[in-house]
N, C-alpha and C positions, 0 to 999 in steps of 0.2 A: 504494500500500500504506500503509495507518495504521500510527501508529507504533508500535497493540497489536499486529497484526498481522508488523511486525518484532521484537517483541520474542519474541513466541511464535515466530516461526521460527527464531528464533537462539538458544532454547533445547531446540526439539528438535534443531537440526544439532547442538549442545553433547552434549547425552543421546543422538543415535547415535554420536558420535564416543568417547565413552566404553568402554573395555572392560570396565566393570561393570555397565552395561547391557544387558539381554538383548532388551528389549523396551518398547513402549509405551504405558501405560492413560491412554485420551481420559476425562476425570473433566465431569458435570453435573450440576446442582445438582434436587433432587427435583421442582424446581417447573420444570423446564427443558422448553423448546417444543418440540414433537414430531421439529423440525429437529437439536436439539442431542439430543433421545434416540436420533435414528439414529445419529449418531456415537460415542458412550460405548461404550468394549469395551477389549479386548487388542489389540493388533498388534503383530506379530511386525517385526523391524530389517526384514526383506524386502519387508514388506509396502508398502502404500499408503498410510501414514498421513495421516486425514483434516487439511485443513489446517485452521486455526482461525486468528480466530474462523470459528463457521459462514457462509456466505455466506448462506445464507436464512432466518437468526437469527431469532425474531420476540420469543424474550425481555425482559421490561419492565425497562426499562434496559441493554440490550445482552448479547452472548454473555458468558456465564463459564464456557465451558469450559476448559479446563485439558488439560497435558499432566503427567503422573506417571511417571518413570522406574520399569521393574520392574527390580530388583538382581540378580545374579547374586551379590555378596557382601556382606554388611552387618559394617561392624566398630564394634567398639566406642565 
């Protein structure tokens, strides 16, 4: 495992272990390979969230997909 690849996993365990966390959004950048546009969406904590980076990335200069927490409460 690369060390992007622990980083990103140890911030989604961070973000479901959260109780302000409802959910997932997989974030790619417009110009992203058809690999990384399969995975961009919503998922729900139950779900299967895709892990990242993508494994069949073909992105020029590597994945940049992203994990986004969706909030259940935003304060101030």
């Amino acid at each position: 495992m690369t060390a992007k690849a622990k980083e990103l996993a140890a911030s989604l365990e961070r973000m479901k272990n959260n109780s302000r966390v409802s959910g997932i959004i997989v974030i790619v950048d417009d110009t992203a390979c058809p690999a990384c546009q399969g995975v961009q969406g919503n998922y729900t904590l139950d779900e299967d969230i895709p892990t990242l980076p993508v494994e069949w990335c073909s992105c020029a200069g590597g994945c940049t997909a992203r994990y986004q927490p969706f909030l259940n409460d935003i304060y101030p």
